[in-house]
KEKE-3310 file (N, C-alpha, C; in steps of 0.2 Angstrom, whole numbers, plus 5000, padded with zeros to 4 digits):
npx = (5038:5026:5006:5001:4993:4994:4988:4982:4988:4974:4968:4957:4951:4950:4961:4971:4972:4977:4990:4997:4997:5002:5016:5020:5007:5008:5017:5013:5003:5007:5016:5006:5001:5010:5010:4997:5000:5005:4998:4994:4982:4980:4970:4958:4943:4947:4940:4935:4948:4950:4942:4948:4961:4952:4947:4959:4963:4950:4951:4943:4936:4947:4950:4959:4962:4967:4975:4980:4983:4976:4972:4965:4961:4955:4962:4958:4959:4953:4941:4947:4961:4963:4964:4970:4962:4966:4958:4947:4936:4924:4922:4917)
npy = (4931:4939:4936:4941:4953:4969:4982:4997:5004:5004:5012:5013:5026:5023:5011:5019:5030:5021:5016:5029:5032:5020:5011:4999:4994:4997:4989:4978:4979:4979:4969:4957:4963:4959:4945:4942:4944:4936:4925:4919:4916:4920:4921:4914:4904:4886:4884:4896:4899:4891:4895:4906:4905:4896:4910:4917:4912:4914:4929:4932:4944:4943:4940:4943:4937:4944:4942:4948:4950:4963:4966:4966:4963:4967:4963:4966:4964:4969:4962:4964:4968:4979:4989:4986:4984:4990:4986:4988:4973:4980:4988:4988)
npz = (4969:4961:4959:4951:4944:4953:4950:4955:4971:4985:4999:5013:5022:5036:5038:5030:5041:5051:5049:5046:5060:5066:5066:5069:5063:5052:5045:5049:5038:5025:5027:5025:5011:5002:5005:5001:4987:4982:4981:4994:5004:5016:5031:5026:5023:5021:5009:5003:5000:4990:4983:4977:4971:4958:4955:4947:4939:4930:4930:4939:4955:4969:4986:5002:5017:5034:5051:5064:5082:5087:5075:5060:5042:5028:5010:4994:4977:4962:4948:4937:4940:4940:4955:4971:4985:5003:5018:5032:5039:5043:5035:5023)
capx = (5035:5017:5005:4996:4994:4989:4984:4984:4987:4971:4966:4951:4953:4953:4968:4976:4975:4979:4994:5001:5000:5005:5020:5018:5001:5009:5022:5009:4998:5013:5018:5001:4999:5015:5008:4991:5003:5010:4991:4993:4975:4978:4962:4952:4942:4948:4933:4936:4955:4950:4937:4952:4962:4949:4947:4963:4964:4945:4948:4937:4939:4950:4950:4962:4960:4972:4972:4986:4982:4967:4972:4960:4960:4955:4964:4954:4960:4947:4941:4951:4967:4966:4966:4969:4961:4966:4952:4944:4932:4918:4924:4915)
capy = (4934:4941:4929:4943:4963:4974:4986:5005:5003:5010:5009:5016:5029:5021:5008:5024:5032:5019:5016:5034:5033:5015:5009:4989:4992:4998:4983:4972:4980:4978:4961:4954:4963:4951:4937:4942:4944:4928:4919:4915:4919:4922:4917:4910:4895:4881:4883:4903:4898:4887:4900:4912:4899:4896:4914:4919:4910:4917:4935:4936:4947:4941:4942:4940:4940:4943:4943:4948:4954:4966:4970:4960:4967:4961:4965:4966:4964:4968:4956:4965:4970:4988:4990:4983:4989:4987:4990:4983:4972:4983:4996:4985)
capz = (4963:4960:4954:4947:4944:4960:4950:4958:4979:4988:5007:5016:5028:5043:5036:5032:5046:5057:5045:5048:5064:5071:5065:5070:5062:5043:5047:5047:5032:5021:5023:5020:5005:4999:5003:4996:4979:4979:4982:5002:5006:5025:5036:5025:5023:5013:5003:4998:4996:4981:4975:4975:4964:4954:4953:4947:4930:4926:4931:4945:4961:4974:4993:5006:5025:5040:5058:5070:5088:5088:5068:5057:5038:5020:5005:4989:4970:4957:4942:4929:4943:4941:4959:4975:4992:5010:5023:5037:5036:5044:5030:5017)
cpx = (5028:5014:5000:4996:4990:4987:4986:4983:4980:4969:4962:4956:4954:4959:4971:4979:4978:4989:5001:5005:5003:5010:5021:5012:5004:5013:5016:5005:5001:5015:5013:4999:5006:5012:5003:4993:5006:5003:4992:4989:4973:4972:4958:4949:4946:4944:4933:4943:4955:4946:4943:4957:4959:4949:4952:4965:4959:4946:4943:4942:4943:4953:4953:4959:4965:4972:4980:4983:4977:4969:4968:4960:4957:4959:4961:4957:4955:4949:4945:4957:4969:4966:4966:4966:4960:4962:4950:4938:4925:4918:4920:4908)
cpy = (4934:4935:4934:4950:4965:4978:4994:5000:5008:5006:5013:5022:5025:5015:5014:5026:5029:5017:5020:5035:5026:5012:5001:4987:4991:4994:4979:4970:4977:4971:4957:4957:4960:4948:4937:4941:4939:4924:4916:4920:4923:4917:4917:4903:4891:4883:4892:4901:4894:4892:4905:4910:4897:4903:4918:4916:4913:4923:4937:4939:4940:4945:4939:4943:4939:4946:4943:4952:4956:4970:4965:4965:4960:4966:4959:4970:4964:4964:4959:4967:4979:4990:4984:4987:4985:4990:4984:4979:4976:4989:4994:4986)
cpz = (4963:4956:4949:4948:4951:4957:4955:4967:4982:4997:5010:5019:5033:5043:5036:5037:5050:5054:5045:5054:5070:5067:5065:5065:5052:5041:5043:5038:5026:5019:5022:5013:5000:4999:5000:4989:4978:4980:4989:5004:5012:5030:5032:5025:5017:5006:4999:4996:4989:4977:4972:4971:4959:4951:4948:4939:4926:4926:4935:4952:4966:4981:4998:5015:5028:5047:5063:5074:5087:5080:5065:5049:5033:5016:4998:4983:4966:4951:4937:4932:4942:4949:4963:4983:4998:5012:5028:5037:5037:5039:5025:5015)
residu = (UNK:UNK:UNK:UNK:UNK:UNK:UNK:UNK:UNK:UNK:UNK:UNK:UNK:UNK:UNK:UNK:UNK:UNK:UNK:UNK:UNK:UNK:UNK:UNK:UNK:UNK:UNK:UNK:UNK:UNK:UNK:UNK:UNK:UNK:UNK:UNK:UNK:UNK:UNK:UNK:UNK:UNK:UNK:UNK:UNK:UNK:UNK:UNK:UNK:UNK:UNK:UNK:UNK:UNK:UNK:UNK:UNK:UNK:UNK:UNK:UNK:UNK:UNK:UNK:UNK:UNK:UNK:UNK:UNK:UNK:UNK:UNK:UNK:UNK:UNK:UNK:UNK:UNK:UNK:UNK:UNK:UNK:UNK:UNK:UNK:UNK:UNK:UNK:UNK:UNK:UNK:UNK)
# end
């Protein structure tokens, strides 16, 4: 169960595209944005994983990170949950 609203789904282009067309790669996208909704932060530090708990009863943004093989992404929740956006991180 979600700990919180995702809001509208958004994803850069190059998440998209790579999305469309790698099938391992849209696997992956997927089930970190579960676990992003349940609050399993992925690879962060301890130290952001508390901010993101802390953050979460105030309304502040929320960012997760995850890393399989040569995929590395964040997924990014806004302060008030009207979206959520997957991208890479050099897309930021």
């Amino acid at each position: 169960m979600s700990k919180f609203r995702l809001g509208e789904l958004l994803m850069t282009r190059g998440v998209n595209d790579l999305v469309s067309e790698d099938e391992e790669f849209a696997r992956f996208t997927w089930q970190f944005l579960k676990r992003h909704s349940v609050g399993d932060w992925g690879d962060l530090s301890e130290e952001d994983k508390k901010e993101n708990e802390f953050s979460l009863g105030k309304n502040l943004r929320l960012l997760s990170a995850y890393e399989r093989g040569n995929y590395k992404i964040w997924i990014i929740t806004e302060a008030d949950r009207s979206a959520t956006t997957i991208l890479f991180p050099e897309e930021y």
